[in-house]
C-alpha positions as YAML, in Angstrom:
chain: A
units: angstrom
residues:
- id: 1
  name: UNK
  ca: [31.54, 193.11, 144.48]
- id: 2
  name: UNK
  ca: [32.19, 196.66, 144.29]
- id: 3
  name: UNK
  ca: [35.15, 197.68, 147.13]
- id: 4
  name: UNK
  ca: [33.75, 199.85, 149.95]
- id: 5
  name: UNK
  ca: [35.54, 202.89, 150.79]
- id: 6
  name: UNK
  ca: [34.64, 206.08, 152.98]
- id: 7
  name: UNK
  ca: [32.56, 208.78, 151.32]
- id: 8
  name: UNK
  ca: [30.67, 206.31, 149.01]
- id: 9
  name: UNK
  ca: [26.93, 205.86, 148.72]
- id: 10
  name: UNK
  ca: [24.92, 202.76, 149.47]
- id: 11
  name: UNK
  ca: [21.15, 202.63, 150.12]
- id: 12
  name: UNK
  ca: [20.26, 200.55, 153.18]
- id: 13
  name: UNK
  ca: [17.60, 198.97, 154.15]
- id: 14
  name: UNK
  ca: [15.34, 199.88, 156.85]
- id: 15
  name: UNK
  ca: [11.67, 199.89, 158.45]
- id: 16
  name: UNK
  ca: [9.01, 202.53, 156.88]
- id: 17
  name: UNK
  ca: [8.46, 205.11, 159.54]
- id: 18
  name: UNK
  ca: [7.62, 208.59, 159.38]
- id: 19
  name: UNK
  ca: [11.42, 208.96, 159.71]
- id: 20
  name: UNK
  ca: [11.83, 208.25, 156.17]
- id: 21
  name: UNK
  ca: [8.78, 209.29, 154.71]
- id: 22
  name: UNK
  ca: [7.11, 205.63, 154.86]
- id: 23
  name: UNK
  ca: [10.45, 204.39, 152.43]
- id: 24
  name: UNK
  ca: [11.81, 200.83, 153.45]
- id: 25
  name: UNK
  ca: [15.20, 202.12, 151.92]
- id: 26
  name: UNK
  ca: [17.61, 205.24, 152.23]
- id: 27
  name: UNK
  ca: [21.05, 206.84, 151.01]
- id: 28
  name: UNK
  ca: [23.90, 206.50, 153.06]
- id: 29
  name: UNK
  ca: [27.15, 207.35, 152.80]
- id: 30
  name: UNK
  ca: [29.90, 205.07, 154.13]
- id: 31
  name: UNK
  ca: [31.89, 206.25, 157.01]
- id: 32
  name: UNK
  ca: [34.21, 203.20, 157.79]
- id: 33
  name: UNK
  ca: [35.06, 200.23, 156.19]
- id: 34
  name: UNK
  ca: [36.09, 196.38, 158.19]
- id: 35
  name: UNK
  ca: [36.96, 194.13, 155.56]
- id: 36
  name: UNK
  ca: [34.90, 194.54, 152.12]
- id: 37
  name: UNK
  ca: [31.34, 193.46, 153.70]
- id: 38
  name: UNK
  ca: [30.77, 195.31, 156.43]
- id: 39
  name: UNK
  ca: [30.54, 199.03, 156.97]
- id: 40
  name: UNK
  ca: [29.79, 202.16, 159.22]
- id: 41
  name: UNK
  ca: [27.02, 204.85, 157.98]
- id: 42
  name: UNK
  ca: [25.30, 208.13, 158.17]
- id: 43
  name: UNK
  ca: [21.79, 207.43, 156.73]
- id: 44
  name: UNK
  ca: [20.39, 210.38, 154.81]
- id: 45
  name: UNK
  ca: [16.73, 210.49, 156.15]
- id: 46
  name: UNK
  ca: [13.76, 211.50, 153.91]
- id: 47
  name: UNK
  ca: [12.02, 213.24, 156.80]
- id: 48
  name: UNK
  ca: [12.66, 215.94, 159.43]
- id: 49
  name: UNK
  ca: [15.60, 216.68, 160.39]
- id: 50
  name: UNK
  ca: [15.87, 215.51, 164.26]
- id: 51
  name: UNK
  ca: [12.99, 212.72, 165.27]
- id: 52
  name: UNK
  ca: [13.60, 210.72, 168.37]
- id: 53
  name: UNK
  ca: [14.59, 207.82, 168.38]
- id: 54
  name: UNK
  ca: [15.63, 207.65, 164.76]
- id: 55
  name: UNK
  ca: [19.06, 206.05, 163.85]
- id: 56
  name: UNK
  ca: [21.24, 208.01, 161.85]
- id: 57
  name: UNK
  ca: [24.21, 206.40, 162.41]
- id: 58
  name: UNK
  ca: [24.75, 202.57, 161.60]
- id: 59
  name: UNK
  ca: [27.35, 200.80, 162.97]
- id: 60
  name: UNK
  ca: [29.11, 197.42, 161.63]
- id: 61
  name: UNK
  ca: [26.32, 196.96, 158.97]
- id: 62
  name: UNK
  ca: [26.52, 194.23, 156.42]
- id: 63
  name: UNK
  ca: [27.01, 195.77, 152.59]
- id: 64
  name: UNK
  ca: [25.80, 193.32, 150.05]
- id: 65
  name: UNK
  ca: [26.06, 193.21, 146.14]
- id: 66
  name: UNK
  ca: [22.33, 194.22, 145.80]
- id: 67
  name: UNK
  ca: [18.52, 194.65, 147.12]
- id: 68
  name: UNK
  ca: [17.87, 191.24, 146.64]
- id: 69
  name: UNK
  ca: [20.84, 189.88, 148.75]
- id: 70
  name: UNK
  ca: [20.63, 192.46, 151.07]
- id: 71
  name: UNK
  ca: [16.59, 191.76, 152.24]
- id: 72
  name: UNK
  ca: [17.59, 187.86, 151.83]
- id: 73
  name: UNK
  ca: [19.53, 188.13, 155.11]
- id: 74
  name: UNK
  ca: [16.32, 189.39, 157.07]
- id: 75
  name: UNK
  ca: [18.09, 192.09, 158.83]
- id: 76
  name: UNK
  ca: [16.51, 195.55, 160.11]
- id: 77
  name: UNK
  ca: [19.78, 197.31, 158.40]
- id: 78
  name: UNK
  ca: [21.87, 196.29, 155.44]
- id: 79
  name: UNK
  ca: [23.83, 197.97, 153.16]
- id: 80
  name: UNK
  ca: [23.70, 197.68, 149.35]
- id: 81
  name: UNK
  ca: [25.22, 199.48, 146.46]
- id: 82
  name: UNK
  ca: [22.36, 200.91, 144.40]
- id: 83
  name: UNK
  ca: [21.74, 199.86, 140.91]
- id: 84
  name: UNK
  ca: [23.56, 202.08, 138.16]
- id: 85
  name: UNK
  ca: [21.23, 203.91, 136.17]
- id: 86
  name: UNK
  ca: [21.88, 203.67, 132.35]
- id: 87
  name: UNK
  ca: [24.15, 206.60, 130.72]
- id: 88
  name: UNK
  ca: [21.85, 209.40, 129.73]
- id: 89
  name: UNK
  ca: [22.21, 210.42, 125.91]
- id: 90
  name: UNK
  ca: [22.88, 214.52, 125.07]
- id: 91
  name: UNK
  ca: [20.17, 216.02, 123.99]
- id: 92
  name: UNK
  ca: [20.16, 216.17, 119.55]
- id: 93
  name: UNK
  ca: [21.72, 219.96, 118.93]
- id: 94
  name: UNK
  ca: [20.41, 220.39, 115.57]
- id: 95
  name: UNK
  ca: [22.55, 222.84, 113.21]
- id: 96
  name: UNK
  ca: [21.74, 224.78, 110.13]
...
């Protein structure tokens, strides 16, 4: 697993609402760290900016290895690091 440490991302999960545009997932960024599983967060909403009710903060979330293992537990809210995306290759320059 991947060490958590403040100012890293993690998606977490979450239910769709209007509060994040219908998405079951959103960034985060980590804000605290107990241990190397579980983990503070400000969750980076994909909707407007103040809706009541809407949890922003997390608090003493679990952070799993991945989506899978994160909806296996069955929790509202866990933490997972996203997947890497493969390297992109330069564009060709082509030269006379």
């Amino acid at each position: 697993m991947q060490q958590p440490t403040i100012g890293r991302i993690v998606h977490v999960t979450q239910a769709p609402t209007s509060d994040n545009n219908y998405a079951d997932t959103a960034p985060a960024i980590i804000t605290r760290v107990f241990g190397g599983n579980c983990v503070n967060v400000r969750v980076l909403h994909d909707g407007p900016p103040v809706a009541e009710g809407r949890q922003d903060w997390l608090t003493s979330i679990p952070l799993e290895d991945d989506e899978e293992g994160a909806r296996a537990l069955g929790l509202t809210h866990v933490a997972f690091w996203p997947p890497h995306a493969p390297a992109r290759k330069p564009d060709s320059i082509s030269g006379d």
